[in-house]
C-alpha positions, 0 to 999 in steps of 0.5 A: 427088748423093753426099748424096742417096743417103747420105740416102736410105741413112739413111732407109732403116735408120732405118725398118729399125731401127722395124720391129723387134719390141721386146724381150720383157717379163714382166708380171704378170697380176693377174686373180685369175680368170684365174689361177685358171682357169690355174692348175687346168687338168689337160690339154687336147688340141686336135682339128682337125674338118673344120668347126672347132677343138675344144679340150678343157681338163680343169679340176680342182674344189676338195678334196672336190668329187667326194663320195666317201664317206669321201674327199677326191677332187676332180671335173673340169669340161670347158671346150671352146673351139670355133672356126671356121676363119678369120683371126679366129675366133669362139670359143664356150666351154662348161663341161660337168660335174663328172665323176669321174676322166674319160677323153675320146675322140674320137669320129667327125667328123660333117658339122656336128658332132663326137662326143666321149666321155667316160668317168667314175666310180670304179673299179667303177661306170664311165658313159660320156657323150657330148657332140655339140659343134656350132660354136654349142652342146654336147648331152649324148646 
C-alpha cells in the first residue's frame, strides 16, 4: 500500500514538473520587413469602441517624403489594425496617408463605426481629415 502511494506521489510531481512553462528565450526575428515596420513606428494608441478595438500606429516614411520646400521633413502613414471582441479576433489592417506632421483625436463612437481625426500640414497651412473606421473598411470623409 505504502509503494503505491509513493508511486501515485511521484507521478503526480512528474507531471507537475512538465507543466511548467520553459524558460525564456531570445530569438533573433530575421523578417527584414517586419523590422522595418517596427522599427519606423513613432506612437500608437489603442482605443476601445463598443463594437471593436481600434489600434492606431503612427508610422514614419523616408527622409524628404514630405516635400517640403527646401527641407528634409519626412511624412507618416497610419496603420490602423482593428478588430473584433472575442477569444480569437479577426483582425483587419489599413494603411491611411502620408500625412505631414499629424495630430490624431478620437472622435465619437457611433452604432457601427468610429470617428477618428486627424489633424495634418505645416504650421501656417493646417487641414483636418476625418477617417470612419467601420470593422471590415476605413472611409476618409
Amino acid at each position: 500500500m505504502k509503494s503505491i502511494i509513493i508511486c501515485l506521489i511521484l507521478i503526480s510531481h512528474a507531471f507537475l514538473s512538465f507543466s511548467q512553462l520553459p524558460e525564456p528565450s531570445v530569438k533573433s526575428v530575421k523578417t527584414k520587413s517586419v523590422v522595418k515596420l517596427l522599427g519606423s513606428i513613432d506612437s500608437g494608441m489603442i482605443i476601445m469602441a463598443d463594437r471593436f478595438i481600434i489600434k492606431v500606429f503612427l508610422v514614419g516614411n523616408p527622409s524628404g517624403s514630405a516635400m517640403q520646400a527646401g527641407g528634409h521633413e519626412n511624412s507618416c502613414n497610419l496603420l490602423v489594425n482593428v478588430a473584433e471582441y472575442d477569444e480569437n479576433p479577426i483582425w483587419n489592417l489599413f494603411s491611411i496617408g502620408p500625412f505631414y506632421n499629424p495630430k490624431i483625436s478620437a472622435g465619437p463612437d457611433l452604432k457601427d463605426k468610429y470617428m477618428l481625426s486627424i489633424e495634418h500640414g505645416g504650421y501656417d497651412e493646417r487641414r483636418k481629415t476625418n477617417l470612419a473606421i467601420f470593422f471590415n473598411k476605413v472611409i476618409i470623409e
